[in-house]
mmCIF file of the N, C-alpha and C atoms, coordinates in Angstrom:
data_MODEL
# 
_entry.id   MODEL 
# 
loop_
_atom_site.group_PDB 
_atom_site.id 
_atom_site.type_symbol 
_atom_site.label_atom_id 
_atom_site.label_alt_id 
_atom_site.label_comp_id 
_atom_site.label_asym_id 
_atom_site.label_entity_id 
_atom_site.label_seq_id 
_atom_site.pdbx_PDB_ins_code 
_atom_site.Cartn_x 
_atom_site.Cartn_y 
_atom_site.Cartn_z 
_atom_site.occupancy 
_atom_site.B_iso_or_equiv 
_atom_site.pdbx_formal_charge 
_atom_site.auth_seq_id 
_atom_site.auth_comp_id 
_atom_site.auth_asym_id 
_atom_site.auth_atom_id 
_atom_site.pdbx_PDB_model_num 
ATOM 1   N N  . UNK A 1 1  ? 0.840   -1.173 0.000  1.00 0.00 ? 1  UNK A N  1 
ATOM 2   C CA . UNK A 1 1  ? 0.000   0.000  0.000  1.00 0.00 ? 1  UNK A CA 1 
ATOM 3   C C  . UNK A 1 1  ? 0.887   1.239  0.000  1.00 0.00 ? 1  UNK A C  1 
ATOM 4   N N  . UNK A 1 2  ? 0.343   2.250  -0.720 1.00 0.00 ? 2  UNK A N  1 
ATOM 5   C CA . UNK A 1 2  ? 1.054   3.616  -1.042 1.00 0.00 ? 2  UNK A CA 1 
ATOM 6   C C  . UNK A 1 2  ? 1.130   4.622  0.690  1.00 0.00 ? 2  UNK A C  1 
ATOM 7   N N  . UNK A 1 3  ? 1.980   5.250  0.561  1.00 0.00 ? 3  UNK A N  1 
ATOM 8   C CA . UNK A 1 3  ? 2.132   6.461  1.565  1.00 0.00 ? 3  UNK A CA 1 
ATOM 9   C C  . UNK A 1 3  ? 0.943   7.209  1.447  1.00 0.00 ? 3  UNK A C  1 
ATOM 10  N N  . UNK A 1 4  ? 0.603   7.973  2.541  1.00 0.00 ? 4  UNK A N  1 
ATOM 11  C CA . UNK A 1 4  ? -0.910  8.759  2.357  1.00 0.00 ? 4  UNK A CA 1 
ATOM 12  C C  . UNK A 1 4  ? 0.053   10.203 1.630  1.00 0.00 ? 4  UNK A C  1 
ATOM 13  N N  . UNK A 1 5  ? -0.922  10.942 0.686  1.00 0.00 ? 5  UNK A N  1 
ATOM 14  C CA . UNK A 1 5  ? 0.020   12.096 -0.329 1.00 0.00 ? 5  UNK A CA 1 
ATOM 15  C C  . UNK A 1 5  ? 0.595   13.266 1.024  1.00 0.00 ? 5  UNK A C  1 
ATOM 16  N N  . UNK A 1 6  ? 0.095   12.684 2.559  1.00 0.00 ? 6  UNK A N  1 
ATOM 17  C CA . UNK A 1 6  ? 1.021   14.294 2.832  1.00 0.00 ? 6  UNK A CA 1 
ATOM 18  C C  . UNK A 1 6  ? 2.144   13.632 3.605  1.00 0.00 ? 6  UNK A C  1 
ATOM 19  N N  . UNK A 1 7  ? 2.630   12.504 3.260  1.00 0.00 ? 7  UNK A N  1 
ATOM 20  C CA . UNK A 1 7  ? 3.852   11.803 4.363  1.00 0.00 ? 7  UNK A CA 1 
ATOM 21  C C  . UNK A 1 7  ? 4.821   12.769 4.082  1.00 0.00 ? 7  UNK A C  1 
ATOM 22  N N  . UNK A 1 8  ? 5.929   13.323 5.018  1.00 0.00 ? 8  UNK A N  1 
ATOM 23  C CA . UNK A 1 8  ? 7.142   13.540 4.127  1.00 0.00 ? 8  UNK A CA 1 
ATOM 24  C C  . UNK A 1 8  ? 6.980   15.129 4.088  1.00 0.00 ? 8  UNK A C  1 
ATOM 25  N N  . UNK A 1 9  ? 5.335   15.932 4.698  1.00 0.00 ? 9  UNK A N  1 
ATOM 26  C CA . UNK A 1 9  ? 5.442   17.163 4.433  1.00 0.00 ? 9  UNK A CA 1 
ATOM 27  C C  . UNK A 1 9  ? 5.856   17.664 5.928  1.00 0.00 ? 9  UNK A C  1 
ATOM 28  N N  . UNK A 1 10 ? 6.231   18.288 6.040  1.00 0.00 ? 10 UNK A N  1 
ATOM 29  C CA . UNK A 1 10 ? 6.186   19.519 7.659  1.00 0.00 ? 10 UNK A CA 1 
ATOM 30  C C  . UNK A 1 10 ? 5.663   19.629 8.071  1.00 0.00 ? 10 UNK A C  1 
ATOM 31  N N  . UNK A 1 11 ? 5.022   19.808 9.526  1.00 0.00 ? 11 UNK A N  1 
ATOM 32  C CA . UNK A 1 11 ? 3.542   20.794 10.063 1.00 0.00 ? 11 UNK A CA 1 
ATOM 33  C C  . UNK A 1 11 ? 3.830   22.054 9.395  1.00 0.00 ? 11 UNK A C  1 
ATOM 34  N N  . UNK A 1 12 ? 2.716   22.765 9.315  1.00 0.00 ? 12 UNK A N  1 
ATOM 35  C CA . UNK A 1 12 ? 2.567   24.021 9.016  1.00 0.00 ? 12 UNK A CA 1 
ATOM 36  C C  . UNK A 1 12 ? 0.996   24.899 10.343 1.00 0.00 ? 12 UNK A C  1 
ATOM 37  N N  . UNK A 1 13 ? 1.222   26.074 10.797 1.00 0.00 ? 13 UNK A N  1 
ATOM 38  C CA . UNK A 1 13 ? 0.460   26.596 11.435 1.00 0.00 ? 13 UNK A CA 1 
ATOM 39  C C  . UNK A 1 13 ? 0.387   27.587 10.964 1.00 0.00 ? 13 UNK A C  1 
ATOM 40  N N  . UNK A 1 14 ? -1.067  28.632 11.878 1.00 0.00 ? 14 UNK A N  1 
ATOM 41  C CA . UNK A 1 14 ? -1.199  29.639 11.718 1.00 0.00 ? 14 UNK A CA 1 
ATOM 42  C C  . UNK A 1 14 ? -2.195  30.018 12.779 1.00 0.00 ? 14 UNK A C  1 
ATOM 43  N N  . UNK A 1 15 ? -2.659  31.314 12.512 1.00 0.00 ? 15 UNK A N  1 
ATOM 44  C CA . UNK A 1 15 ? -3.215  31.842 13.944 1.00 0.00 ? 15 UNK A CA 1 
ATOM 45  C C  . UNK A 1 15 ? -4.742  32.311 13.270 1.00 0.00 ? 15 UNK A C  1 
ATOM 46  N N  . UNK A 1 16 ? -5.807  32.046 14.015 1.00 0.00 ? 16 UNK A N  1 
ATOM 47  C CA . UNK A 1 16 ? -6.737  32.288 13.105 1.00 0.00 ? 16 UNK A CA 1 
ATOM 48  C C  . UNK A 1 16 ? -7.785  33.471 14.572 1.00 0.00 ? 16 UNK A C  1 
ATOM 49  N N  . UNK A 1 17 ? -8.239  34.338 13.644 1.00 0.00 ? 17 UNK A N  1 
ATOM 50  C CA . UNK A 1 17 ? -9.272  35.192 14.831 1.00 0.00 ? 17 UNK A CA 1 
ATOM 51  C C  . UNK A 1 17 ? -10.704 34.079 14.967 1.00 0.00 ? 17 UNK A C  1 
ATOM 52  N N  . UNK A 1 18 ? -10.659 33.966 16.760 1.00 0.00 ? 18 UNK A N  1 
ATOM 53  C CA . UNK A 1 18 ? -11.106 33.127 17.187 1.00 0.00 ? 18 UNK A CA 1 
ATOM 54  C C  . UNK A 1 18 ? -12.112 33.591 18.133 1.00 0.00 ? 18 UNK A C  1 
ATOM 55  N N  . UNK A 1 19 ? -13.234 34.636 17.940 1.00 0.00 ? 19 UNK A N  1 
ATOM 56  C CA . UNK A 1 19 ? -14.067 35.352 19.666 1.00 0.00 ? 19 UNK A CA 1 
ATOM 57  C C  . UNK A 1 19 ? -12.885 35.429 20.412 1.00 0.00 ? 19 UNK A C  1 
ATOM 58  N N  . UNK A 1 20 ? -12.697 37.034 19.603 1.00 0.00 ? 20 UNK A N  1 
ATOM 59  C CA . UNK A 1 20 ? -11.862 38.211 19.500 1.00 0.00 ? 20 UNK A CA 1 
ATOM 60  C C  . UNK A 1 20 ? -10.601 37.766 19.794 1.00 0.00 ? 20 UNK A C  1 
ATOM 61  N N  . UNK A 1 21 ? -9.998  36.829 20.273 1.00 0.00 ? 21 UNK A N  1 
ATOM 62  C CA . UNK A 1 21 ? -8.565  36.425 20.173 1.00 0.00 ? 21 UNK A CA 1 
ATOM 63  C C  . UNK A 1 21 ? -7.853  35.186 19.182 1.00 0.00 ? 21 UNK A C  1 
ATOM 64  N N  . UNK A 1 22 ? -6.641  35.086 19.048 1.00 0.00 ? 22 UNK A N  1 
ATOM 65  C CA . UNK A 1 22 ? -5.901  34.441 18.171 1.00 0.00 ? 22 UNK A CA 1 
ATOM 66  C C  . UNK A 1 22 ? -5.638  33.114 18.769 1.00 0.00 ? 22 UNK A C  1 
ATOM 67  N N  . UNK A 1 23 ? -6.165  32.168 17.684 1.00 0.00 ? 23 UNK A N  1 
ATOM 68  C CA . UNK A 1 23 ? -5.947  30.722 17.826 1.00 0.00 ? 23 UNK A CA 1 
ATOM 69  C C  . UNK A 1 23 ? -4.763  30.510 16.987 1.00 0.00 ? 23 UNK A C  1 
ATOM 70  N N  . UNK A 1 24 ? -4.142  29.399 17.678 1.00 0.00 ? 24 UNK A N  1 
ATOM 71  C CA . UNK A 1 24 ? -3.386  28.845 16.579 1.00 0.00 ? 24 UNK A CA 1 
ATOM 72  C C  . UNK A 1 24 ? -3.926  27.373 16.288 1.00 0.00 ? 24 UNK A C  1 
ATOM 73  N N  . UNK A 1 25 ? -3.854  27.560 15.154 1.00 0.00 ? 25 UNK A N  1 
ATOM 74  C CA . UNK A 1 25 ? -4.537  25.942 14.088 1.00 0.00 ? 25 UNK A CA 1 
ATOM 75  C C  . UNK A 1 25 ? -3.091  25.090 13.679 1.00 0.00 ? 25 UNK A C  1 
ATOM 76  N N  . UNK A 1 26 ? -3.177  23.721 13.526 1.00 0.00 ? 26 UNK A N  1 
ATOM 77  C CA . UNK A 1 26 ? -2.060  23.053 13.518 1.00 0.00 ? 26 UNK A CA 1 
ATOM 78  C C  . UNK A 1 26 ? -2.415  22.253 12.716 1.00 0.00 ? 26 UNK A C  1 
ATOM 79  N N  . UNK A 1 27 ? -1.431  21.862 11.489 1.00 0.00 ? 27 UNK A N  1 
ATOM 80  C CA . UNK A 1 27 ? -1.596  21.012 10.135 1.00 0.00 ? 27 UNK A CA 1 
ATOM 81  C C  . UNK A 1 27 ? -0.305  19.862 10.503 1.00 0.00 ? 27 UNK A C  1 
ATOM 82  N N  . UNK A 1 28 ? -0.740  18.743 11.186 1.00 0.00 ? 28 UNK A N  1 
ATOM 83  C CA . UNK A 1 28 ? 0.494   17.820 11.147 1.00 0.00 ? 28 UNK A CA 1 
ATOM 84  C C  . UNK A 1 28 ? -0.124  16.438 10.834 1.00 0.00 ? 28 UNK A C  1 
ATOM 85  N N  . UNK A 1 29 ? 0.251   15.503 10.436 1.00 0.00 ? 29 UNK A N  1 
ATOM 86  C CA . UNK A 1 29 ? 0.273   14.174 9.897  1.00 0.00 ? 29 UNK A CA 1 
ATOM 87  C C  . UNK A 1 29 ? -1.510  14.398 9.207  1.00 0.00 ? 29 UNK A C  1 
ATOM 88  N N  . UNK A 1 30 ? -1.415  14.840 8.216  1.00 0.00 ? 30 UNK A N  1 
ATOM 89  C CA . UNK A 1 30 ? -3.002  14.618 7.778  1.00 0.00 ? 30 UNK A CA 1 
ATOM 90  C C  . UNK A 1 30 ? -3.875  14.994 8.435  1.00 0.00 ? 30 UNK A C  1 
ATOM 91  N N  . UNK A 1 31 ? -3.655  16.266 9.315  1.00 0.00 ? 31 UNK A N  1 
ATOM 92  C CA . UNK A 1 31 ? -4.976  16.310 10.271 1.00 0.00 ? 31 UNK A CA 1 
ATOM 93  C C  . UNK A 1 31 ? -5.058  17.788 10.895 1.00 0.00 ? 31 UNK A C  1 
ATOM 94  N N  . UNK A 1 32 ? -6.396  17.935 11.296 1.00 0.00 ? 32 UNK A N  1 
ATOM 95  C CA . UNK A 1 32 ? -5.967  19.757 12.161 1.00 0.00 ? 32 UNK A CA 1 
ATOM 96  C C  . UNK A 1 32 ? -5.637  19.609 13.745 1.00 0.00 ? 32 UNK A C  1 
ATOM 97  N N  . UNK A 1 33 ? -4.986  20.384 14.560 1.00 0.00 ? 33 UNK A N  1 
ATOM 98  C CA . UNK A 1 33 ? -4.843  20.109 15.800 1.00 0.00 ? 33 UNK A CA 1 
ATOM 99  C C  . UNK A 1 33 ? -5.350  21.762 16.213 1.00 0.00 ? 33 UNK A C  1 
ATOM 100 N N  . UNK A 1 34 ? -6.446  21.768 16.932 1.00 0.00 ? 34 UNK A N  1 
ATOM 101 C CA . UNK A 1 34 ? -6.892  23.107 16.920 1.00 0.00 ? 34 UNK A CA 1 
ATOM 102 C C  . UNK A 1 34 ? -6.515  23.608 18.532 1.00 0.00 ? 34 UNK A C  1 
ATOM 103 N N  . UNK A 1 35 ? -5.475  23.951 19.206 1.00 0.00 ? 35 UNK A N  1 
ATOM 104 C CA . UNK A 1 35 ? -5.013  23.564 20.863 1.00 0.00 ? 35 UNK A CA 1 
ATOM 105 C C  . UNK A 1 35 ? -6.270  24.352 21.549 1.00 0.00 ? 35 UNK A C  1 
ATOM 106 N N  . UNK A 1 36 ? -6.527  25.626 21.175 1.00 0.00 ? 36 UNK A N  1 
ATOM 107 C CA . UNK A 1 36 ? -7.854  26.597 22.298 1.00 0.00 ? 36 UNK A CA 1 
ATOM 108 C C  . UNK A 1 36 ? -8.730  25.439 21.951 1.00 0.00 ? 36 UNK A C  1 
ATOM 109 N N  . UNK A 1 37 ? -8.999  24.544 21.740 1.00 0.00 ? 37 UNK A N  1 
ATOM 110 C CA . UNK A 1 37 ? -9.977  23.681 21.780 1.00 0.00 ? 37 UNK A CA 1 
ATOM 111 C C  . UNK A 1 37 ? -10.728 21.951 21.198 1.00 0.00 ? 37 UNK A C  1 
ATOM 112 N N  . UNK A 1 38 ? -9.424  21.960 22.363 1.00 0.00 ? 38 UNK A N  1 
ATOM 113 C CA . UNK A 1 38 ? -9.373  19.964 22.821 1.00 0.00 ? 38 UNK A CA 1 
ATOM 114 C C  . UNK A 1 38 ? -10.201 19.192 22.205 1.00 0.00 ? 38 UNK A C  1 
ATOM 115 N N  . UNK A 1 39 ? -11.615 19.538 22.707 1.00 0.00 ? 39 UNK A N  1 
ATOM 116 C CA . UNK A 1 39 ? -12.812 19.070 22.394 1.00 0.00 ? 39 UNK A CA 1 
ATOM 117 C C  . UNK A 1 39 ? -13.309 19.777 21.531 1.00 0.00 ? 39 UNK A C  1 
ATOM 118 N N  . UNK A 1 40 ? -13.313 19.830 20.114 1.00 0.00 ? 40 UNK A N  1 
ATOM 119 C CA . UNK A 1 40 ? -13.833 20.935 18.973 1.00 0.00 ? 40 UNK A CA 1 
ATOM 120 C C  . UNK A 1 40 ? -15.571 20.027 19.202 1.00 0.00 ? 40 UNK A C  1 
ATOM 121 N N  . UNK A 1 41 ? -15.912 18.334 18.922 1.00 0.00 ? 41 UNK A N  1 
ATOM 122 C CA . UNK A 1 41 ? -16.771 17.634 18.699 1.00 0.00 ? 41 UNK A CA 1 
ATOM 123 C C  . UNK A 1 41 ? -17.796 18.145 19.636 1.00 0.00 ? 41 UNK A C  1 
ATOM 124 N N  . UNK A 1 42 ? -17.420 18.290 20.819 1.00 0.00 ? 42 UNK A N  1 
ATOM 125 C CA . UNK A 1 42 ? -17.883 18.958 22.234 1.00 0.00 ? 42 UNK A CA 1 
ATOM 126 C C  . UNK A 1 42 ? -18.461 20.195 21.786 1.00 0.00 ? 42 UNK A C  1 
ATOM 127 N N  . UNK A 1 43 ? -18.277 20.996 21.409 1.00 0.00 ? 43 UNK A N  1 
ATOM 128 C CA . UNK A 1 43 ? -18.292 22.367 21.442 1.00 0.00 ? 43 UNK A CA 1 
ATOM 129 C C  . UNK A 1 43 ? -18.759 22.809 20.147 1.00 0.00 ? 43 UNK A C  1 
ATOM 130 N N  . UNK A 1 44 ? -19.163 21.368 18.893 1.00 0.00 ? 44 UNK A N  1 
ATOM 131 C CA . UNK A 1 44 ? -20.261 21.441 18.008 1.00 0.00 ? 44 UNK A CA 1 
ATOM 132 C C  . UNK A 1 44 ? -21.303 21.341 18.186 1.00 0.00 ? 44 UNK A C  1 
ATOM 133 N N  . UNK A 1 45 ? -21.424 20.027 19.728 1.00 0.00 ? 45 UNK A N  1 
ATOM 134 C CA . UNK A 1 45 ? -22.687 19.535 19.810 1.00 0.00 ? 45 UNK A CA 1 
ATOM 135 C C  . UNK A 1 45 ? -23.251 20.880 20.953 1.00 0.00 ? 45 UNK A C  1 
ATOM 136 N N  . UNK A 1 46 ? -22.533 21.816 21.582 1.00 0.00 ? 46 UNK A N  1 
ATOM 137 C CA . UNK A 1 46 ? -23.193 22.746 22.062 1.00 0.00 ? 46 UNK A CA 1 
ATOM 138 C C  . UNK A 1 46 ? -23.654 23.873 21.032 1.00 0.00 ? 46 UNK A C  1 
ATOM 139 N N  . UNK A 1 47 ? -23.053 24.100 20.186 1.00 0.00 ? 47 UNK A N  1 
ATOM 140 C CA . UNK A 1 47 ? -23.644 24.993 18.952 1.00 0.00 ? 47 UNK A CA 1 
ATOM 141 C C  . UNK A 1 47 ? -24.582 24.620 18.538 1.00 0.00 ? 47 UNK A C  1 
ATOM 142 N N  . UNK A 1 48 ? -25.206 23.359 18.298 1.00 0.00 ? 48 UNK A N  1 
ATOM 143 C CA . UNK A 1 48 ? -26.052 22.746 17.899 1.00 0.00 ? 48 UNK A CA 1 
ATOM 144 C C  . UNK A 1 48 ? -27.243 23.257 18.365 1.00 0.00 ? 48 UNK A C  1 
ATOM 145 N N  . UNK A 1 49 ? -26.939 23.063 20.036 1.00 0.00 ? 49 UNK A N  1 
ATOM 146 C CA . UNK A 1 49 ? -27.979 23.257 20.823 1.00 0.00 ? 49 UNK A CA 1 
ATOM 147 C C  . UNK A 1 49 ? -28.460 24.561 21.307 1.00 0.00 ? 49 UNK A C  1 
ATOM 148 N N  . UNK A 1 50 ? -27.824 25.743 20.231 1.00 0.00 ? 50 UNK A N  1 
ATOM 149 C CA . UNK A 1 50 ? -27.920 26.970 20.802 1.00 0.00 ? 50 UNK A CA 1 
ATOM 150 C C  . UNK A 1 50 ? -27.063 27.814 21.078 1.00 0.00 ? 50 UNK A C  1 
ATOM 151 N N  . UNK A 1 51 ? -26.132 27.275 21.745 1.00 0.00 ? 51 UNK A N  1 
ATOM 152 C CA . UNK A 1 51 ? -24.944 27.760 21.990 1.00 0.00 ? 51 UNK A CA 1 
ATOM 153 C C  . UNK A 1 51 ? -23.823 28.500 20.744 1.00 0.00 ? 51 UNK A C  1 
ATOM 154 N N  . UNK A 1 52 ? -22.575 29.380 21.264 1.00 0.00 ? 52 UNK A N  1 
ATOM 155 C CA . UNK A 1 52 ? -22.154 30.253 19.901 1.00 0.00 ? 52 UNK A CA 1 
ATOM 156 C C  . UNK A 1 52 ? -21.360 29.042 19.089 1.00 0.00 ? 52 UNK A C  1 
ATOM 157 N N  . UNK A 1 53 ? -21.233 29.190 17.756 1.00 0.00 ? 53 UNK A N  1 
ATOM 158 C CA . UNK A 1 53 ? -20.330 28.623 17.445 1.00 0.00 ? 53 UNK A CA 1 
ATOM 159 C C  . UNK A 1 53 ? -18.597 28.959 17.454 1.00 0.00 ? 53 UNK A C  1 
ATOM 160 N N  . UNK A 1 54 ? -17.479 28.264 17.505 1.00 0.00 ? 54 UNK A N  1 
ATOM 161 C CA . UNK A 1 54 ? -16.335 29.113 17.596 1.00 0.00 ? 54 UNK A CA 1 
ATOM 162 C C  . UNK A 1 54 ? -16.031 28.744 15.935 1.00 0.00 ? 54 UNK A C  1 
ATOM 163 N N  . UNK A 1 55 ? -15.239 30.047 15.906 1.00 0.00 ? 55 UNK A N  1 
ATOM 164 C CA . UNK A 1 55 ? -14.499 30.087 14.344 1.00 0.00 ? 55 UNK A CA 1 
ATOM 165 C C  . UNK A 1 55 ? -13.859 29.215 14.024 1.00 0.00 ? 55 UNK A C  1 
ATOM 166 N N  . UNK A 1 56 ? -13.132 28.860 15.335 1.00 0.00 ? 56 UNK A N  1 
ATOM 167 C CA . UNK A 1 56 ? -12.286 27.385 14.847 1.00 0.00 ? 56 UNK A CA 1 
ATOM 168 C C  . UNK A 1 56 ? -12.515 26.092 14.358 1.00 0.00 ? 56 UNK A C  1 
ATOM 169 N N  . UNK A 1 57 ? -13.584 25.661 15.418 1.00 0.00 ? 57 UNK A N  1 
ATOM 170 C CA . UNK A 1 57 ? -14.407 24.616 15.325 1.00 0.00 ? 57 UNK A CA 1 
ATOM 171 C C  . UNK A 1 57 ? -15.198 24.405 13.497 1.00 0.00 ? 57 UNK A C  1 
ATOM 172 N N  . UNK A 1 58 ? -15.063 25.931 13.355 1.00 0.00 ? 58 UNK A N  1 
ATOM 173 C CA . UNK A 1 58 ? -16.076 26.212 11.821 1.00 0.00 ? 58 UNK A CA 1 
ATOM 174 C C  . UNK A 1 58 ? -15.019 25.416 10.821 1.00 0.00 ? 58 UNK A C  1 
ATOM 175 N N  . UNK A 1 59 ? -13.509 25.744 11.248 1.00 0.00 ? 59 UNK A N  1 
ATOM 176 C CA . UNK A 1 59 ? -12.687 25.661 10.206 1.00 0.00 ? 59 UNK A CA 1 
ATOM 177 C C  . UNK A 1 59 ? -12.414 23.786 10.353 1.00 0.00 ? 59 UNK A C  1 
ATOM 178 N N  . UNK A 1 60 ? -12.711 23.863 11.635 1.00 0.00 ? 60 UNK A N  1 
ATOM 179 C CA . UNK A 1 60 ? -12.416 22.062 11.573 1.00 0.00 ? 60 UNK A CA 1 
ATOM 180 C C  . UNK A 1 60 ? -13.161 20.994 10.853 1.00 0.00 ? 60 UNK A C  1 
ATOM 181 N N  . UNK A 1 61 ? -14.759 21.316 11.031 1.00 0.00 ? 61 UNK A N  1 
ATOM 182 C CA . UNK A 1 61 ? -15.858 21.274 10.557 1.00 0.00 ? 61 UNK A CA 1 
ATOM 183 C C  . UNK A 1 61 ? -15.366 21.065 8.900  1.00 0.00 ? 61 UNK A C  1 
ATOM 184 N N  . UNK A 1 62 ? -14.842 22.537 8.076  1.00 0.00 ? 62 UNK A N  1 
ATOM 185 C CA . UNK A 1 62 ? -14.750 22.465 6.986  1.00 0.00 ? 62 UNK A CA 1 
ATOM 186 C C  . UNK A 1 62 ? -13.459 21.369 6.187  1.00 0.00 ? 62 UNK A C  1 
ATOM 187 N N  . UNK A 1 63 ? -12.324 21.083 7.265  1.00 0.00 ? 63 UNK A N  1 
ATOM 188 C CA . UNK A 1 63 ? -11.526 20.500 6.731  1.00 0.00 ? 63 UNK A CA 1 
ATOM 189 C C  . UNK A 1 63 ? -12.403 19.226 6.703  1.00 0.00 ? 63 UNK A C  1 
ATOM 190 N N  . UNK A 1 64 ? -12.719 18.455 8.089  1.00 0.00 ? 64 UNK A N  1 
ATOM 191 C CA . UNK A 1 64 ? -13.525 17.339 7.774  1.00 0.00 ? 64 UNK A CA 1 
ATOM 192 C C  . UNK A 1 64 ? -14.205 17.151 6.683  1.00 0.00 ? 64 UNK A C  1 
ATOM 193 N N  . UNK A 1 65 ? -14.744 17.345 5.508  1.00 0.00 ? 65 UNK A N  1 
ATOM 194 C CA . UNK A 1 65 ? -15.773 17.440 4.834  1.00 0.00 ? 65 UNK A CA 1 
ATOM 195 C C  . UNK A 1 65 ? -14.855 17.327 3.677  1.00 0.00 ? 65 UNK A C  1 
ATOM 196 N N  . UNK A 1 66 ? -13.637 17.544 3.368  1.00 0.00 ? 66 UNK A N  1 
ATOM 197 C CA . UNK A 1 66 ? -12.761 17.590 2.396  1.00 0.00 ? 66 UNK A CA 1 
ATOM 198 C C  . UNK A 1 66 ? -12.127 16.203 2.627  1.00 0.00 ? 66 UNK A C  1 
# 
């Protein structure tokens, strides 16, 4: 079986505006590591229910789906 296409790349980060302060988002082995928030799954199913959504969580949301 083949290597998955991102073996072999770097992490790469960045800081994203997050309810008003700066997250940093983390791109390592195929995946996002979002640190302000451990539990992103957690903190969908409270958006769900009413609750705010965070920006981050939005962006995690969108990688999933890709």
């Amino acid at each position: 079986m083949s290597d998955p296409w991102w073996r072999g790349l770097p992490p790469a980060q960045t800081l994203v505006e997050c309810g008003g302060h700066q997250h940093e988002v983390r791109w390592a082995d195929g995946g996002l590591v979002l640190g302000a928030h451990p539990d992103a799954e957690a903190e969908l199913v409270l958006a769900a229910l009413g609750g705010d959504r965070a920006a981050c969580t939005d962006l995690a949301q969108m990688w999933a789906r890709r």
